[in-house]
N, C-alpha and C positions, 0 to 999 in steps of 0.2 A: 081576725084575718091577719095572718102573715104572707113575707113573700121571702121567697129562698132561691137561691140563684140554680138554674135549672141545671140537672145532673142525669143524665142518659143511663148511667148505670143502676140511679134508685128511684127516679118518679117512669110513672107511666107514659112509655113511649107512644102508646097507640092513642092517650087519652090528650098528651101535648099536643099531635102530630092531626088529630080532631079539629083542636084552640083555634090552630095553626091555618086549617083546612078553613074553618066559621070567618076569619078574615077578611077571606077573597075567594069564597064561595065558587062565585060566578066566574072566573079566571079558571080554577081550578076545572068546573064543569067540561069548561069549554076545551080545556085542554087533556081530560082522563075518560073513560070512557064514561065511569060513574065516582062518585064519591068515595066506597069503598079503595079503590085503586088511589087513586088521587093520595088518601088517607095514609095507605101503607106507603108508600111511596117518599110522603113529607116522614112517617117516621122511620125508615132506612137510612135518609139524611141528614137527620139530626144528630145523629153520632156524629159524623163527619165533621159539622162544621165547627169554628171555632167561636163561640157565640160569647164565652169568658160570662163578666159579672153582668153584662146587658143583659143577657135573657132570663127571666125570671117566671118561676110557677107562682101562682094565688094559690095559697090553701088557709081552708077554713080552720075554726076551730078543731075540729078533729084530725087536720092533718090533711085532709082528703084534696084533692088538685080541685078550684074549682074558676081557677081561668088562668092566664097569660099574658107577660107583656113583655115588650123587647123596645129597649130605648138605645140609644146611644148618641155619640158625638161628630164631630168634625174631625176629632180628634183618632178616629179609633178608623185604624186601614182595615181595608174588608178584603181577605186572603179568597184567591182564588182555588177552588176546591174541584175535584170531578164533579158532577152530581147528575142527576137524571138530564135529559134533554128538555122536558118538559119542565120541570124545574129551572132550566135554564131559559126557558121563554120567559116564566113568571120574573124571570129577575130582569131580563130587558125591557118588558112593556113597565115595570116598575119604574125603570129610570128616565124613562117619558114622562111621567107623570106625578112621580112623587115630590114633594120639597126641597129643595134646594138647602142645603146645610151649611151655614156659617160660621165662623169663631164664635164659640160665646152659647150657641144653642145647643137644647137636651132636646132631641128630636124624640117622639113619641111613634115609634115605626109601625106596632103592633100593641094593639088589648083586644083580647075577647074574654067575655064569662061565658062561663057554660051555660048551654040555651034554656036550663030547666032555671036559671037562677035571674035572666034578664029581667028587667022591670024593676027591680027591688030597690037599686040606688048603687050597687056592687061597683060599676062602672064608674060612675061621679065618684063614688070614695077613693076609687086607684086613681082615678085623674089627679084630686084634689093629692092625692100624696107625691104623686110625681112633680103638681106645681112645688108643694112644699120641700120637696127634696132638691128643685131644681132653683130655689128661691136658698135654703142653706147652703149650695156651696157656689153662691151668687153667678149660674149661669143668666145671660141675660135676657134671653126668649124659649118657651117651649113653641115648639112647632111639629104639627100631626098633620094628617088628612085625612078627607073625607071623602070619602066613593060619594060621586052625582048620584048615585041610585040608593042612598042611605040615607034620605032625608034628616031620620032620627036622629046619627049619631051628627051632622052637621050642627043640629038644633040644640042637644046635647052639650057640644063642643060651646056652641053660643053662647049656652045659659051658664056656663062656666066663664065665660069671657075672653073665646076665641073669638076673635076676629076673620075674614080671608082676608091675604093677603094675594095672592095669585092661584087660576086656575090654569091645569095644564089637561091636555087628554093626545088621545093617543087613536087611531083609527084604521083598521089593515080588514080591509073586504067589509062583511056585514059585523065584524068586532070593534066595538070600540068601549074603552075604557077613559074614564075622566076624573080627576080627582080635584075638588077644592083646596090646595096649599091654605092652611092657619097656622094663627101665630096667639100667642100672649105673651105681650111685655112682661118683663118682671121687673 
């Protein structure tokens, strides 16, 4: 398993723009009429933004894409871009609810693996390299979250030795989205 900083013009856009989709599934539903839209949509996008060395494809030994992750810092300004409208919901109900970023933190913003490869440990391995990456160039805390309705990956985060540290949610008519803020000291 490598990981290579994502490139619009040579890995698979529709297959990123999937990863992307598997994230926040239910957000996306809610907002496209079905999956397939939703899909094309994140990958007309992704060209656009300027995502630099955070965003990173998983590929197996064969080279083949087979997940996603996007980290980054306190440090890194997030450039405002046109983008769908719909895409721009996903990023307000985001900032309700997602972690708070401080000096010192590698935020863990997005991982998915491909849904044919969950279970296997795929997941725990990229975690455990993001601590280790995040422990070499002595940032002081990784901090992710976890969707209230993801049991797993909360327990997951656990057995790694996330902590929560604050819950935030978010709730507009019969919508509501909530996430567990964690953290691991380093």
């Amino acid at each position: 398993m490598r990981y290579e900083t994502f490139d619009p013009e040579t890995h698979d856009l529709l297959k990123v723009a999937k990863l992307v989709y598997d994230v926040d599934f239910r957000t996306f539903d809610m907002l496209f009429k079905n999956p397939d839209s939703a899909i094309k949509t994140i990958a007309r996008d992704l060209p656009k933004r300027e995502l630099g060395d955070y965003f990173k494809v998983i590929l197996d030994d064969e080279g083949e894409i087979i997940g996603m992750l996007f980290v980054y810092t306190s440090e890194v300004s997030h450039k405002f871009y046109f983008k769908s409208p719909r895409l721009m919901i996903v990023d307000i109900l985001d900032h309700f609810v997602l972690s708070d970023i401080e000096k010192g933190d590698l935020y863990l913003a997005e991982i998915a693996i491909d849904s044919s490869l969950r279970g296997q440990g795929i997941g725990g391995k990229v975690i455990c390299d993001v601590i280790d990456y995040a422990r070499s160039k002595d940032y002081k805390r990784v901090t992710l979250d976890a969707d209230f309705r993801n049991a797993g990956a909360k327990s997951l985060y656990e057995r790694l030795g996330f902590r929560q540290f604050n819950k935030k949610r978010v709730k507009i008519a019969s919508f509501e989205r909530g996430m567990y803020n964690m953290e691991l000291v380093l």
